[in-house]
C-alpha positions in Angstrom: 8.6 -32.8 20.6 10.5 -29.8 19.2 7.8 -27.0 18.2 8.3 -23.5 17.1 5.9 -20.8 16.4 5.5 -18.3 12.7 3.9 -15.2 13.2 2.4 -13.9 9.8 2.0 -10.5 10.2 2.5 -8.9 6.5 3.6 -12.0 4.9 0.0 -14.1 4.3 1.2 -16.9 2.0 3.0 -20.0 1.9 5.0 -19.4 -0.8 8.9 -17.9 -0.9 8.0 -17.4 2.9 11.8 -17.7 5.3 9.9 -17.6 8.4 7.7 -20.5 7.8 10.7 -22.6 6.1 13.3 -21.7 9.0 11.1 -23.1 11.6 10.1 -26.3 9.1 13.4 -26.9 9.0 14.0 -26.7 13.2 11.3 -28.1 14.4 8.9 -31.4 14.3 5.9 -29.4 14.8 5.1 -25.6 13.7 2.1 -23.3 15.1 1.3 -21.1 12.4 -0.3 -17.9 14.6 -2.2 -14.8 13.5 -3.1 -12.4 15.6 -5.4 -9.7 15.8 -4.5 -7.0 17.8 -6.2 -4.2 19.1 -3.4 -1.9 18.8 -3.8 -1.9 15.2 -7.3 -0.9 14.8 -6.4 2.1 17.5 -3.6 3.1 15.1 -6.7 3.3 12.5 -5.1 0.7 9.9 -8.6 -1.4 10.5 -10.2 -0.1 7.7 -13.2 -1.7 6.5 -11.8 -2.2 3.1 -8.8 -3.8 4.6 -10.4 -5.9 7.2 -12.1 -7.3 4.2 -9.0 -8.4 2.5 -7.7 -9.6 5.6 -10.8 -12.2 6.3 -9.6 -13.2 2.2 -6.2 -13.6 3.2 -6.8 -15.6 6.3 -9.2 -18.3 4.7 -7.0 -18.8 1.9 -4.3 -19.3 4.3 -5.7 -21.3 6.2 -7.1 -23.3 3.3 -3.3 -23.9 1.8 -2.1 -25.7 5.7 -5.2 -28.2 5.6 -4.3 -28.9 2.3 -1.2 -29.4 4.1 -1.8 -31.1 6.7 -1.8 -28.1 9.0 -4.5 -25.1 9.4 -3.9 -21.6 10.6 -4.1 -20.6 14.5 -5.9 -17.4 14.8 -6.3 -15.0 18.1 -7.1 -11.7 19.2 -5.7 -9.6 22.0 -2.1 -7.9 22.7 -0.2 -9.3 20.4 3.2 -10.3 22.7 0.8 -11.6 25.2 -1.2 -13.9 22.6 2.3 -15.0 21.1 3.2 -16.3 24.8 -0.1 -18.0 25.6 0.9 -20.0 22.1 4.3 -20.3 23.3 3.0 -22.0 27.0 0.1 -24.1 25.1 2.4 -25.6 22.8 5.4 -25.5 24.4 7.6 -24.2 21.7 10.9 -23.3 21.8 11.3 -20.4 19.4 9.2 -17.8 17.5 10.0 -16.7 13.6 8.1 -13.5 12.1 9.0 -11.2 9.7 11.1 -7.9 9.5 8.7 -4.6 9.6 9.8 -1.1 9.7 6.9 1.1 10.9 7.2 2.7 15.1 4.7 0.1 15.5 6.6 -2.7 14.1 9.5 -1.6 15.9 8.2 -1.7 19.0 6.0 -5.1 18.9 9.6 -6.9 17.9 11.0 -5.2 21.2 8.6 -6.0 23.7 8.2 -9.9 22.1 11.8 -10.3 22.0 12.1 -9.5 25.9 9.4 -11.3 27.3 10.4 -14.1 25.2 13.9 -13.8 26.7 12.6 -13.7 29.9 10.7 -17.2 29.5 13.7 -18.7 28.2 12.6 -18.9 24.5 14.2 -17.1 21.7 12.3 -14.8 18.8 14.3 -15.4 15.4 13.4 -12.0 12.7 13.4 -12.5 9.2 14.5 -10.0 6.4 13.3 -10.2 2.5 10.0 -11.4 3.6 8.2 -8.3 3.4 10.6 -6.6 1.1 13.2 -7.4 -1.4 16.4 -5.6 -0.1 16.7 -4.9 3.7 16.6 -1.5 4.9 20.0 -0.7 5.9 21.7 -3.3 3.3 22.6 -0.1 0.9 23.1 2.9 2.5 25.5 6.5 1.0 28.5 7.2 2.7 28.1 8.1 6.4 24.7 7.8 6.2 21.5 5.5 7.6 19.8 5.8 4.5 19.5 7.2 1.0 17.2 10.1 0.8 16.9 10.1 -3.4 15.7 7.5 -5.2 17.8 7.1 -8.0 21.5 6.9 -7.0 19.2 4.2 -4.2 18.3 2.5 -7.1 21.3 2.3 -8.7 22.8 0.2 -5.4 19.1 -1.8 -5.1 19.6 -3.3 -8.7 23.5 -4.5 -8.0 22.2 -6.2 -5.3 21.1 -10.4 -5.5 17.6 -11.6 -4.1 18.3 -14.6 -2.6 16.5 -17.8 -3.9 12.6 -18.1 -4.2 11.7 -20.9 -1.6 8.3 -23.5 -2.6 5.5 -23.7 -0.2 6.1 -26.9 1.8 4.6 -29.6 1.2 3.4 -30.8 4.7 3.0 -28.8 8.3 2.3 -30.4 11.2 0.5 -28.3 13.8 0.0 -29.4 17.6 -3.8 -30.3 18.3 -3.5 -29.2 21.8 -3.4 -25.4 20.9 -6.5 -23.9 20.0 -7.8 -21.1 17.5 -10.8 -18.9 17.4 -13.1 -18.0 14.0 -11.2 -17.4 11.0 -13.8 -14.3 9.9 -15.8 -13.5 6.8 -15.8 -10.6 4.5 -19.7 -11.0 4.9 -19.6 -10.0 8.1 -18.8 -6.6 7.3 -20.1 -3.7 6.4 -19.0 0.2 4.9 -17.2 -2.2 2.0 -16.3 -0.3 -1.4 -18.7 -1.8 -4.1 -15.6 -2.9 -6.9 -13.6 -4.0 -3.7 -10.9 -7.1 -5.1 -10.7 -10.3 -3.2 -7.6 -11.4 -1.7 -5.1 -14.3 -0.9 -2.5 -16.3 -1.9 -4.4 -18.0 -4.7 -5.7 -15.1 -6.1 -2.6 -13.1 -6.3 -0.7 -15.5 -7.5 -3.2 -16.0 -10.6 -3.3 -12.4 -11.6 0.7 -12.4 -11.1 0.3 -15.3 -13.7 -1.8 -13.4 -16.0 -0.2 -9.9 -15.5 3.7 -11.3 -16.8 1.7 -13.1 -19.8 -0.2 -10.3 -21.1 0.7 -6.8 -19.2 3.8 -6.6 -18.1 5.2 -6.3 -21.9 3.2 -2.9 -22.4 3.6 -1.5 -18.8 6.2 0.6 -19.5 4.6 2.6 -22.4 0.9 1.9 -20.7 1.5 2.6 -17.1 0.5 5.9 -17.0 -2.7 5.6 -18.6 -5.8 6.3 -17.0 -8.3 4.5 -19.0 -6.2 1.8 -19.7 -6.3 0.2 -16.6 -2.5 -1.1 -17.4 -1.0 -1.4 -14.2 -0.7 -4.9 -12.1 -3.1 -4.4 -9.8 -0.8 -6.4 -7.2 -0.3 -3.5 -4.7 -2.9 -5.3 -2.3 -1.2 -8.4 -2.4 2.2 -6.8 -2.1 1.0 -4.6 1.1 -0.8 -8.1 2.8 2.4 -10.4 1.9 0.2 -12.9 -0.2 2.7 -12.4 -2.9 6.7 -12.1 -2.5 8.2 -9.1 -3.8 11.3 -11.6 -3.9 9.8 -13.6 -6.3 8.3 -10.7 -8.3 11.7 -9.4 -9.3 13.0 -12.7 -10.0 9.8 -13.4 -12.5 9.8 -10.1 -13.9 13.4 -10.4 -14.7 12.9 -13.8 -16.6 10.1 -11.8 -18.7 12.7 -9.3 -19.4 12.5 -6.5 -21.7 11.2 -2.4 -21.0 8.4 -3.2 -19.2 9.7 -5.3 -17.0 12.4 -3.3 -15.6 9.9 -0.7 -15.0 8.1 -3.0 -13.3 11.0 -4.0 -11.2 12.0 0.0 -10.5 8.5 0.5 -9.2 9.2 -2.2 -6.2 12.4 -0.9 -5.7 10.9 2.5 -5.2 9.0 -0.1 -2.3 12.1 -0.7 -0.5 13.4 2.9 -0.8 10.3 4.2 1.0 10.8 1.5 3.6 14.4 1.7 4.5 13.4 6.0 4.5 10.7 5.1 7.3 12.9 2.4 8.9 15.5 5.6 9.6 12.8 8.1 10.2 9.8 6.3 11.8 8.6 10.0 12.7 8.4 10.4 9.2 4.7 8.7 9.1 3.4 11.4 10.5 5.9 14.5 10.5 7.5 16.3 7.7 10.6 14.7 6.1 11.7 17.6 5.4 9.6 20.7 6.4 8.9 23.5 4.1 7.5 25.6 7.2 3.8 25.0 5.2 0.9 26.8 7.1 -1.5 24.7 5.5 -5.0 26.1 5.6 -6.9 24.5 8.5 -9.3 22.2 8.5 -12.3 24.3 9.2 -11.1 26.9 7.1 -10.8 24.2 4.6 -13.6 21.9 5.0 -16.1 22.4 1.8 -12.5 22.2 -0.3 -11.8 18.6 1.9 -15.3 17.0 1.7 -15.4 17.6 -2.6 -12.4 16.2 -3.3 -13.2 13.4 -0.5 -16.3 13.1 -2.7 -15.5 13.6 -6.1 -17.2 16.7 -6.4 -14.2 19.2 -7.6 -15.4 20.1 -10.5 -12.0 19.3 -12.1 -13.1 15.8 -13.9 -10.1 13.6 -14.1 -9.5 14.3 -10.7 -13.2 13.6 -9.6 -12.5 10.6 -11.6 -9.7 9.2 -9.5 -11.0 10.2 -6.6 -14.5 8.1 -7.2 -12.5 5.2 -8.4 -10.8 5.2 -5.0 -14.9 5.5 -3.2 -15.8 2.1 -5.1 -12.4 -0.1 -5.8 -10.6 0.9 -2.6 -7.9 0.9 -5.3 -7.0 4.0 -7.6 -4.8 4.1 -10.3 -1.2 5.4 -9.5 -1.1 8.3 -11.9 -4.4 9.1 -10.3 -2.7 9.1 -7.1 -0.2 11.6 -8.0 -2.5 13.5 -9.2 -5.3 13.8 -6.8 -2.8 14.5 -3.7 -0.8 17.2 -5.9 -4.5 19.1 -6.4 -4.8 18.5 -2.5 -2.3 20.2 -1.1 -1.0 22.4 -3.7 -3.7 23.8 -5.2 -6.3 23.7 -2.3 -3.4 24.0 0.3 -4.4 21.2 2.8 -2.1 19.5 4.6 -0.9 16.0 3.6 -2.0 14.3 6.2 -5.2 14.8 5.6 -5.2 13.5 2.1 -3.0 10.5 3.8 -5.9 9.5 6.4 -8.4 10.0 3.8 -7.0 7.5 2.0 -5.7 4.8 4.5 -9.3 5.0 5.4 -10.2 3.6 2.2 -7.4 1.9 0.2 -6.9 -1.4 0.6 -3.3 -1.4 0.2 -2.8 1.1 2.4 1.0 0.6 3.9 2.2 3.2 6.0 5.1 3.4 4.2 4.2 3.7 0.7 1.1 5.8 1.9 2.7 8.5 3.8 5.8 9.2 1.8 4.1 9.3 -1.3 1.6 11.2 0.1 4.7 13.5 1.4 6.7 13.2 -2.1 4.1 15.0 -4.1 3.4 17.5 -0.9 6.9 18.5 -1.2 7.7 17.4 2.1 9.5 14.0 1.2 12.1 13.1 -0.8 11.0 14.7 -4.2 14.4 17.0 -5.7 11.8 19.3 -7.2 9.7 20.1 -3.8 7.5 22.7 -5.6 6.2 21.1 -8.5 2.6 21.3 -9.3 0.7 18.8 -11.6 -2.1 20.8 -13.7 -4.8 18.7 -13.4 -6.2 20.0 -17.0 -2.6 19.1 -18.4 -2.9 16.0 -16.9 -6.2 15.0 -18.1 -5.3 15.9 -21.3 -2.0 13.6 -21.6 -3.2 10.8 -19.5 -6.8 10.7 -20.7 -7.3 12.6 -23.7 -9.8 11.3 -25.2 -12.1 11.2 -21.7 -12.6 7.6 -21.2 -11.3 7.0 -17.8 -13.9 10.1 -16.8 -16.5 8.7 -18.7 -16.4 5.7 -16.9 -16.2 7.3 -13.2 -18.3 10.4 -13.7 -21.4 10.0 -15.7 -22.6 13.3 -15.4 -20.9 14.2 -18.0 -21.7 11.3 -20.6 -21.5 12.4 -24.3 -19.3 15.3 -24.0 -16.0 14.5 -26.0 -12.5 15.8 -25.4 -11.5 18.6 -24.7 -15.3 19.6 -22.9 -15.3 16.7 -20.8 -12.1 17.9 -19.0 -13.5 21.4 -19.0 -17.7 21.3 -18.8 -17.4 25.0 -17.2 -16.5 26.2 -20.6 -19.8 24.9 -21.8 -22.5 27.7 -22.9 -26.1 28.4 -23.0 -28.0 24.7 -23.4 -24.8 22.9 -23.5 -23.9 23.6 -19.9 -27.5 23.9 -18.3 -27.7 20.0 -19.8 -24.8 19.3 -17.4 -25.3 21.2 -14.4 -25.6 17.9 -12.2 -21.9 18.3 -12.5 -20.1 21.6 -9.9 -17.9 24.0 -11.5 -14.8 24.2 -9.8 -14.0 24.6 -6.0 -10.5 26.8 -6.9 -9.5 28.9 -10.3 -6.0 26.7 -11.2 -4.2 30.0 -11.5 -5.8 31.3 -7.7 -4.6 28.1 -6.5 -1.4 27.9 -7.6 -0.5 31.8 -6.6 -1.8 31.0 -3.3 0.5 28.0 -3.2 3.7 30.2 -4.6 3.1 33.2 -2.1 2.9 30.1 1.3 6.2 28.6 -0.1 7.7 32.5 -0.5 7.8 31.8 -4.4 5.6 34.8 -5.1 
């Protein structure tokens, strides 16, 4: 009996899923195999947080194939040596699996395509299954990749998706190959409190809700703190329960402003992934290096553990930066602007703002993670290198009436805008009733010297 294998890696659904269809379409029987390797957790992308998700991900995975007639083959171990054992137990003929661009996913393609090869059996790699256009499919001239967004953009939106494929209907998985414990969120602990629950079903239901009643605002909403208007989908985007395929296809039918911001923010998805597809180094070295001297760690470390904390003294940013302690999620304008206060105006390197956060967001991707993390540094691929967001100028535009630090810092409960953006200000009785709350770790205008004189601005 024919029989092939699907690896899910990043790619946790049924739905729009090449892989899976390709080797429905070869083969009488299918395996579908996840596997937990070691490696993985060494490279520190086990979070808690993440693991968490992942147990989600699995059961509702596994839950879709028995309604299938199928379930979901789980292991542990080196992952090319697992995919083999499969291979020998079920005597398959072929392996399908998704497209990835980090060093990691680089080599684990390598190393499973030769000792496939050498056992006479043939690994087939899917694109648009983790992404929608291919790193590499667009590129400038005489070049491997574009290193601005927009004139990438410009080529990403000429470009087709191919079709949206339906989950299948029925998949037949040999009995004779066996699976270990699927995993439970319960069985964990170090868990962020407001921490979302994942998988197929539940993406798919708050894609549903998000194009009936967000998407139409996101473009004018987006960037609002309190307001909470973004899709919340990154999770489900970074595990593959959701198709980014079938996201710009929906989001097009919508149509209308929001919508094509929408779509531009997963395009600036595939624009950091064909980046780190060129420049794997790039996940953990300077795209481009200013020659930063970025104040050490130790010399750093009271500066590091507030904003870890939420203890700045600058509000919004204490804000975000609890959001993150008890979601695992924060709010992309957040995002922006807690890394900008990290490593521009307390001078820390990116990389420690990067870890701190793959330690704790569930959608940490390497990809989106690091160069992000690298594009407000100045490092990346941001034209304006030297920028500085003003944390107080931020708060004001993006929360000016206080709610969103209201709702993360209630310290300062009762104080309206402008004083809850600015509680040092307060005087006398005023500010002795809300000395719970620091004062701030830097003066902006210290900060931001000390940032011009390191880049030779001064």
């Amino acid at each position: 009996m024919n029989v092939s294998v699907v690896l899910f890696t990043a790619d946790l659904r049924l739905y729009d899923h090449p892989a899976l269809r390709a080797a429905l379409d070869g083969s009488e029987q299918v395996v579908p195999l996840f596997v937990r390797d070691p490696a993985v957790d060494a490279l520190g992308f086990a979070a808690p947080n993440r693991l968490a998700f992942l147990a989600d991900c699995l059961e509702d995975l596994d839950r879709g194939l028995r309604a299938r007639g199928g379930r979901l083959v789980v292991r542990s171990g080196d992952v090319v040596d697992e995919v083999c054992r499969v291979v020998a137990e079920a005597d398959a003929d072929e392996v399908h699996m998704a497209a990835d661009v980090s060093a990691y996913a680089h080599r684990r393609e390598a190393l499973l395509r030769r000792a496939l090869e050498e056992r006479g059996r043939r690994l087939h790699v899917h694109d648009t299954v983790t992404g929608v256009v291919p790193p590499g499919a667009v590129t400038p001239a005489a070049r491997d990749h574009f290193a601005v967004f927009t004139p990438y953009f410009g080529h990403w939106s000429r470009q087709h998706p191919r079709d949206v494929l339906g989950a299948p209907r029925v998949v037949r998985v040999p009995e004779a190959v066996g699976s270990q414990g699927l995993g439970s969120r319960r069985e964990l602990t170090g868990l962020s409190p407001g921490l979302a629950r994942g998988g197929e079903r539940e993406g798919r239901e708050r894609l549903t809700a998000w194009l009936r009643d967000g998407v139409a605002g996101y473009e004018d909403r987006h960037d609002d703190l309190a307001g909470d208007a973004t899709s919340r989908l990154s999770p489900h985007l970074h595990f593959g329960t959701l198709s980014p395929v079938e996201l710009v296809h929906r989001a097009r039918r919508a149509g209308g402003p929001g919508a094509d911001a929408f779509v531009r923010q997963l395009a600036w998805r595939d624009f950091h992934r064909q980046v780190l597809a060129a420049r794997p180094d790039a996940s953990g070295t300077d795209y481009r290096t200013r020659h930063d001297h970025w104040r050490s760690p130790r010399e750093a470390r009271s500066d590091i553990e507030a904003w870890k904390q939420g203890r700045t003294g600058y509000p919004v940013v204490d804000a975000a930066m609890r959001q993150l302690l008890h979601e695992g999620w924060m709010h992309n304008r957040g995002r922006l602007l807690v890394a900008s206060f990290l490593t521009k105006t307390l001078y820390v390197d990116w990389r420690v703002g990067a870890r701190h956060f793959l330690d704790l967001l569930v959608d940490g991707d390497v990809a989106n993670n690091q160069l992000n993390w690298q594009w407000t540094a100045g490092t990346g691929t941001d034209t304006r290198p030297n920028r500085v967001l003003n944390p107080l100028a931020q708060a004001r535009r993006f929360d000016p009436d206080g709610a969103y630090v209201h709702r993360w810092v209630p310290e300062l409960a009762g104080l309206d805008a402008p004083a809850v953006h600015e509680p040092w200000r307060l005087r006398g009785a005023r500010r002795a009733a809300y000395d719970a709350y620091p004062d701030p770790v830097v003066d902006l205008s210290e900060g931001l010297a000390r940032f011009k004189r390191a880049r030779g601005r001064a």
